[in-house]
PyMOL CGO cylinders between C-alpha atoms (Angstrom):
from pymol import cmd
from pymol.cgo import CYLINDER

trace = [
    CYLINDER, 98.84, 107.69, 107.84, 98.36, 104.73, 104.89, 0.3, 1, 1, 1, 1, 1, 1,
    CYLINDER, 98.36, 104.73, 104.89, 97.53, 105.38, 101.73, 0.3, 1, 1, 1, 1, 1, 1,
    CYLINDER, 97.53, 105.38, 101.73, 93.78, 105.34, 100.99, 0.3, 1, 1, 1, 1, 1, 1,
    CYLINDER, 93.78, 105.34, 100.99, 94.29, 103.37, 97.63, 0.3, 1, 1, 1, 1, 1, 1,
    CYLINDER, 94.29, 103.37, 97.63, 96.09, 100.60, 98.96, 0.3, 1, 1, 1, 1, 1, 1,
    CYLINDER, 96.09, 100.60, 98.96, 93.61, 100.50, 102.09, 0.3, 1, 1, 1, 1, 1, 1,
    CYLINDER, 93.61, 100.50, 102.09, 91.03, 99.91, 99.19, 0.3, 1, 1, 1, 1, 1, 1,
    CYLINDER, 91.03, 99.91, 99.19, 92.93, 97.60, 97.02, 0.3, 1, 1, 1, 1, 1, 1,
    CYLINDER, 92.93, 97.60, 97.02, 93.10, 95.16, 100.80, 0.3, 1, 1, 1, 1, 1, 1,
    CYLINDER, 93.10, 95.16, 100.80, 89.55, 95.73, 101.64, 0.3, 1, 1, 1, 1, 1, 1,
    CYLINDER, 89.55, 95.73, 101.64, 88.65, 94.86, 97.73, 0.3, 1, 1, 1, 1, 1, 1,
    CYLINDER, 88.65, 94.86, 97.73, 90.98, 91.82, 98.02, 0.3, 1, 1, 1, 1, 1, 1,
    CYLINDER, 90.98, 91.82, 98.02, 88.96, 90.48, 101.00, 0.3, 1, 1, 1, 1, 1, 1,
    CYLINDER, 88.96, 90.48, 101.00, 85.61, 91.17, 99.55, 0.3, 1, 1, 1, 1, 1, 1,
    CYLINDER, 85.61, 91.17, 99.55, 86.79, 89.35, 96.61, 0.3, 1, 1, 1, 1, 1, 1,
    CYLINDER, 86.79, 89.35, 96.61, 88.08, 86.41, 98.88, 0.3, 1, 1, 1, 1, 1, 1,
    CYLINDER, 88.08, 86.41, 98.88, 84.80, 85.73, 100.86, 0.3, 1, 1, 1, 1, 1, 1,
    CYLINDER, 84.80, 85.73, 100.86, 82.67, 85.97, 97.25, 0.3, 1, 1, 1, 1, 1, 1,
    CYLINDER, 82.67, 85.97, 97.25, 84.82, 83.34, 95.86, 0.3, 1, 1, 1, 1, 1, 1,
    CYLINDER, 84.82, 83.34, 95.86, 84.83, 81.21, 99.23, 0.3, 1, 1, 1, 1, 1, 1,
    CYLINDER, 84.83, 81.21, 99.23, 80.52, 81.28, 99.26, 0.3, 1, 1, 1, 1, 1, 1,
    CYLINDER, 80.52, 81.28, 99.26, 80.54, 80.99, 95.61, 0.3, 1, 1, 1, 1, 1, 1,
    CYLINDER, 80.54, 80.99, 95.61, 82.90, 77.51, 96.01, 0.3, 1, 1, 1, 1, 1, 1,
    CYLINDER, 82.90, 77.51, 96.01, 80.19, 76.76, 99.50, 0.3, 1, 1, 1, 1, 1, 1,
    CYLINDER, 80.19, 76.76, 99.50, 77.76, 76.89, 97.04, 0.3, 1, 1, 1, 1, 1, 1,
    CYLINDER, 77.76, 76.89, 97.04, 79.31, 74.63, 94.35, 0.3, 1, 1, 1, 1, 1, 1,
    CYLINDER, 79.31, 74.63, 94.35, 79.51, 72.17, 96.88, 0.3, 1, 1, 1, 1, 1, 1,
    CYLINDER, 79.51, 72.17, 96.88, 76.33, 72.15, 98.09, 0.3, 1, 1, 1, 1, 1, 1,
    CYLINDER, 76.33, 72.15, 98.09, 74.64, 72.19, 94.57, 0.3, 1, 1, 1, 1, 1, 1,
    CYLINDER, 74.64, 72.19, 94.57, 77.38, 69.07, 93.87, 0.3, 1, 1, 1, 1, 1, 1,
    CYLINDER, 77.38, 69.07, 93.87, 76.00, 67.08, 96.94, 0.3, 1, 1, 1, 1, 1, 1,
    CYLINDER, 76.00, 67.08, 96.94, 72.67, 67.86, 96.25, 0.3, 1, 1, 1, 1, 1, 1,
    CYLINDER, 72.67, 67.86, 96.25, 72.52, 66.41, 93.05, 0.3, 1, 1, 1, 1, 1, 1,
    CYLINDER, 72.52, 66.41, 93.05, 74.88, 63.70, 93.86, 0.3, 1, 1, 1, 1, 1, 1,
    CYLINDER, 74.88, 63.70, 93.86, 71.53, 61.22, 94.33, 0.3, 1, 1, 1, 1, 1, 1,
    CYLINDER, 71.53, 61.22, 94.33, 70.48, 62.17, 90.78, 0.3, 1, 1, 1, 1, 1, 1,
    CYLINDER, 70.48, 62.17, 90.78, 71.14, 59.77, 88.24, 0.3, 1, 1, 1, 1, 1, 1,
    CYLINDER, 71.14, 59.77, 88.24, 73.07, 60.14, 85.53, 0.3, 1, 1, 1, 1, 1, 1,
    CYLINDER, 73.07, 60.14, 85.53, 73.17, 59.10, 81.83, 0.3, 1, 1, 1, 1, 1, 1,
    CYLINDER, 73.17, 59.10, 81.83, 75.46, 56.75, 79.81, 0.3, 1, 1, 1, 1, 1, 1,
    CYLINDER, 75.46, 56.75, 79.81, 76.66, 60.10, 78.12, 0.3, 1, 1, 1, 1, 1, 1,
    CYLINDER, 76.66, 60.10, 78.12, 77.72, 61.79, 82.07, 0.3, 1, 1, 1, 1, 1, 1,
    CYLINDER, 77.72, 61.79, 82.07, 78.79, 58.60, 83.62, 0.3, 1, 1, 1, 1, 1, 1,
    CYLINDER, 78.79, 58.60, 83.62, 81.44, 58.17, 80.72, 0.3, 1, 1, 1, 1, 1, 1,
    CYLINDER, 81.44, 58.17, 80.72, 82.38, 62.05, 81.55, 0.3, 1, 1, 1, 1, 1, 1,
    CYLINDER, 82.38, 62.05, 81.55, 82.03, 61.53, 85.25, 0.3, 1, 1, 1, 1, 1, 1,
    CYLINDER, 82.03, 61.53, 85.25, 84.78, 58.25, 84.61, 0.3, 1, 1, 1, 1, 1, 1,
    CYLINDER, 84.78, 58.25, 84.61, 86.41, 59.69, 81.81, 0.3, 1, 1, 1, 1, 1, 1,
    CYLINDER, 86.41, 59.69, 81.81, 85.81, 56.58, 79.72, 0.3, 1, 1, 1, 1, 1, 1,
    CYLINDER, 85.81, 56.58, 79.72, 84.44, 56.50, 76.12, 0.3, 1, 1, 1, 1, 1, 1,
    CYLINDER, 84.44, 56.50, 76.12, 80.66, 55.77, 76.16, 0.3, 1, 1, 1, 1, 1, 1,
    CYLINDER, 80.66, 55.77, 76.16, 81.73, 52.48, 74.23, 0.3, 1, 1, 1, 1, 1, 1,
    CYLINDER, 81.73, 52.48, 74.23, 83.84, 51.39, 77.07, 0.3, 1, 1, 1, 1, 1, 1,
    CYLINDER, 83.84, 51.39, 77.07, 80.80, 52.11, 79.69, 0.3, 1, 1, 1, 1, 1, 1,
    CYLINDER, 80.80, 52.11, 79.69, 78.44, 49.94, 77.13, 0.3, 1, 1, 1, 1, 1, 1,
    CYLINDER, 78.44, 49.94, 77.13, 81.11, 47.25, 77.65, 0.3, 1, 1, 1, 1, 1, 1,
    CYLINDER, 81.11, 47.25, 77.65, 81.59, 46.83, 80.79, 0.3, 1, 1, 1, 1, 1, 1,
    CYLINDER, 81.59, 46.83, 80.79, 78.09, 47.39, 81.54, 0.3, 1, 1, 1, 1, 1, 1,
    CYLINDER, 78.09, 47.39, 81.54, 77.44, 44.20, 79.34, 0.3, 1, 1, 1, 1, 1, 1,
    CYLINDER, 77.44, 44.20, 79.34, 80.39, 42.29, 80.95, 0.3, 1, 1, 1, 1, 1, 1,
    CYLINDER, 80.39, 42.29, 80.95, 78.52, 43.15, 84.79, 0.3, 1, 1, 1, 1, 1, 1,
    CYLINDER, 78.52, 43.15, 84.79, 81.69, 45.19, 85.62, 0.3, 1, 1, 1, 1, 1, 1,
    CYLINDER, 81.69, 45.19, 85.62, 79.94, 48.26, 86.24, 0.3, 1, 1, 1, 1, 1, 1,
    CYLINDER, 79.94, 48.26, 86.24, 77.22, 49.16, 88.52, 0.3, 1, 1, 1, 1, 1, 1,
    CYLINDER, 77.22, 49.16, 88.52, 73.76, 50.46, 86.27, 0.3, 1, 1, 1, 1, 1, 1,
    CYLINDER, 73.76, 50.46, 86.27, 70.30, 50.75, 86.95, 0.3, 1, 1, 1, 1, 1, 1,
    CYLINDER, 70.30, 50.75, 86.95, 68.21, 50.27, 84.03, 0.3, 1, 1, 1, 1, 1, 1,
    CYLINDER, 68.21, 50.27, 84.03, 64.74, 51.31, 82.93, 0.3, 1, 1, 1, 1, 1, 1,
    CYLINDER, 64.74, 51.31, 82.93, 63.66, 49.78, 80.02, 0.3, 1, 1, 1, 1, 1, 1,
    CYLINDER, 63.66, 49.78, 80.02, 65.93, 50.44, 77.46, 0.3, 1, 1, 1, 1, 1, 1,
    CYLINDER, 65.93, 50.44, 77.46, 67.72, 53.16, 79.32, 0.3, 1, 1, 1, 1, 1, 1,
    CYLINDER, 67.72, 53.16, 79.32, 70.94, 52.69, 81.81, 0.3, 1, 1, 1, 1, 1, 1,
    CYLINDER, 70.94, 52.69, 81.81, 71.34, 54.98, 84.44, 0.3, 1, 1, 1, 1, 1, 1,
    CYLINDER, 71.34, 54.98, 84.44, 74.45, 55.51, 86.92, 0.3, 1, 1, 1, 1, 1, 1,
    CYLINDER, 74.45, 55.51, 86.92, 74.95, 57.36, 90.77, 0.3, 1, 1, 1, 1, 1, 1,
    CYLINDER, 74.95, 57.36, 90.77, 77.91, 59.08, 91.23, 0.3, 1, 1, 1, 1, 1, 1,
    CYLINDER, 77.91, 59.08, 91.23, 78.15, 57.38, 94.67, 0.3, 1, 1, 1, 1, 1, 1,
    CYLINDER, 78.15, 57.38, 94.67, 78.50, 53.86, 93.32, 0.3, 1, 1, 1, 1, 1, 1,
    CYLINDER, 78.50, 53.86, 93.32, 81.05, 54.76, 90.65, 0.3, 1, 1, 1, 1, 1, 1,
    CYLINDER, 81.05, 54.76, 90.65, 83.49, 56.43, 93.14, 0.3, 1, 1, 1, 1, 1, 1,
    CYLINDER, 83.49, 56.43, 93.14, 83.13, 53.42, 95.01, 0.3, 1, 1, 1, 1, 1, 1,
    CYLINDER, 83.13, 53.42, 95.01, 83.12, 50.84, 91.84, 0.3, 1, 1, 1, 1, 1, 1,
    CYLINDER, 83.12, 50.84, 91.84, 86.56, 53.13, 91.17, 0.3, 1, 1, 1, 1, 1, 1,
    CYLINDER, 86.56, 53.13, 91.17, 87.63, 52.77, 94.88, 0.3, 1, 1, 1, 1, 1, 1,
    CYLINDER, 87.63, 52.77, 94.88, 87.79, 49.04, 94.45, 0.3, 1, 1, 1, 1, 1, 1,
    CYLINDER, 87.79, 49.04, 94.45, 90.28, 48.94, 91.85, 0.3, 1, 1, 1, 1, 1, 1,
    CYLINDER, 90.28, 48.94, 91.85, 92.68, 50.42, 94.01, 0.3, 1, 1, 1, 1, 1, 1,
    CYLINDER, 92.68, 50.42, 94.01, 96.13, 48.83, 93.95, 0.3, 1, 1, 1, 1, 1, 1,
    CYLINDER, 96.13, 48.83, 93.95, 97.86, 48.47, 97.31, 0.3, 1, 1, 1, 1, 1, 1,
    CYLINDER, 97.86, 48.47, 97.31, 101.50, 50.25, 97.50, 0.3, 1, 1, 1, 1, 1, 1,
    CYLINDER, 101.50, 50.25, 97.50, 104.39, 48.42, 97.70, 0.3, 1, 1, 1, 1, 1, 1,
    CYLINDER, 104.39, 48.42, 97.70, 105.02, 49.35, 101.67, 0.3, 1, 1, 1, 1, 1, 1,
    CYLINDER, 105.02, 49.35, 101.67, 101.42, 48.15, 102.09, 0.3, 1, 1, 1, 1, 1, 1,
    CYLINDER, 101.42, 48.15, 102.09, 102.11, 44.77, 100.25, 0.3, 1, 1, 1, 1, 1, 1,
    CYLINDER, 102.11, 44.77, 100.25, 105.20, 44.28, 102.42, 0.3, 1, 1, 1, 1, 1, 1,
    CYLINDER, 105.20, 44.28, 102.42, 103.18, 45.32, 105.57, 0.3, 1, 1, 1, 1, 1, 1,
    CYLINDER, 103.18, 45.32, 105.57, 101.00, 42.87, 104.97, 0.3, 1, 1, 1, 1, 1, 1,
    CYLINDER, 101.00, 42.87, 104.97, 103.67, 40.28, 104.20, 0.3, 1, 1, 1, 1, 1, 1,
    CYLINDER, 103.67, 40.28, 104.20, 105.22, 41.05, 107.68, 0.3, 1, 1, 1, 1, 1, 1,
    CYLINDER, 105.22, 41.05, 107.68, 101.92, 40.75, 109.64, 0.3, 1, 1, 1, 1, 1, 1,
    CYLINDER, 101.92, 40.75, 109.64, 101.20, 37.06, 107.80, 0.3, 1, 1, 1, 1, 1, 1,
    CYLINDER, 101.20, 37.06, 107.80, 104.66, 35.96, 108.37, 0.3, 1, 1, 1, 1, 1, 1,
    CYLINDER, 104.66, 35.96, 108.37, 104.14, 36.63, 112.15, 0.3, 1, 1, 1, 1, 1, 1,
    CYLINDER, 104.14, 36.63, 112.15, 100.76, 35.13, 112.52, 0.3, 1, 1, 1, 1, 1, 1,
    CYLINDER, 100.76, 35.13, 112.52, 102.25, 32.05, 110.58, 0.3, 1, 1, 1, 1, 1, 1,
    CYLINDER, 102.25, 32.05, 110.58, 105.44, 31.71, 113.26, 0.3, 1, 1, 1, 1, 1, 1,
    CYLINDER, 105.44, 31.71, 113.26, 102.88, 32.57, 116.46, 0.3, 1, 1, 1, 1, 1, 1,
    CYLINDER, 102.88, 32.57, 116.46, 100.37, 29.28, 115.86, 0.3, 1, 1, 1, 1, 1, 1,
]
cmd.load_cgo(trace, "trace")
């Protein structure tokens, strides 16, 4: 027969497992809930990890994308992952891919 305390201790472990799996569900969720509600200089400089200077800046130089209200500058989430996407710098294997496959279209025409 198995000893009662470590049949608890496994059942407790599980319990503990599924709370923390719904409670993470849940996170989610609220996350992409909000993720259509704008956000302030102050949270897209947190969301970017930027000084709220820097977001000023390139929000003056049209780097970033804003919506703007009057006086007030508001971000999405959604367009700064993507603004953040774009700077993306291709690996080297992907440079030399691309090499390859312009070398060959150059030689076939």
């Amino acid at each position: 027969m198995s000893n009662p305390f470590e049949e608890l201790s496994e059942r407790l472990l599980n319990i503990e497992k599924i709370l923390f799996e719904l409670n993470f569900r849940d996170n989610l969720q609220f996350k992409s809930s909000n993720s259509s509600h704008p956000l302030t200089v102050k949270e897209a400089a947190e969301f970017l990890n930027l000084a709220v200077p820097t977001i000023y800046s390139l929000v003056s130089k049209r780097k970033l994308p804003v919506n703007k209200r009057g006086n007030k500058l508001y971000f999405y989430e959604q367009e700064l992952s993507e603004w953040v996407k774009t700077g993306r710098k291709k690996t080297l294997h992907e440079i030399d891919n691309t090499a390859f496959l312009t070398k060959g279209k150059s030689q076939v025409s």
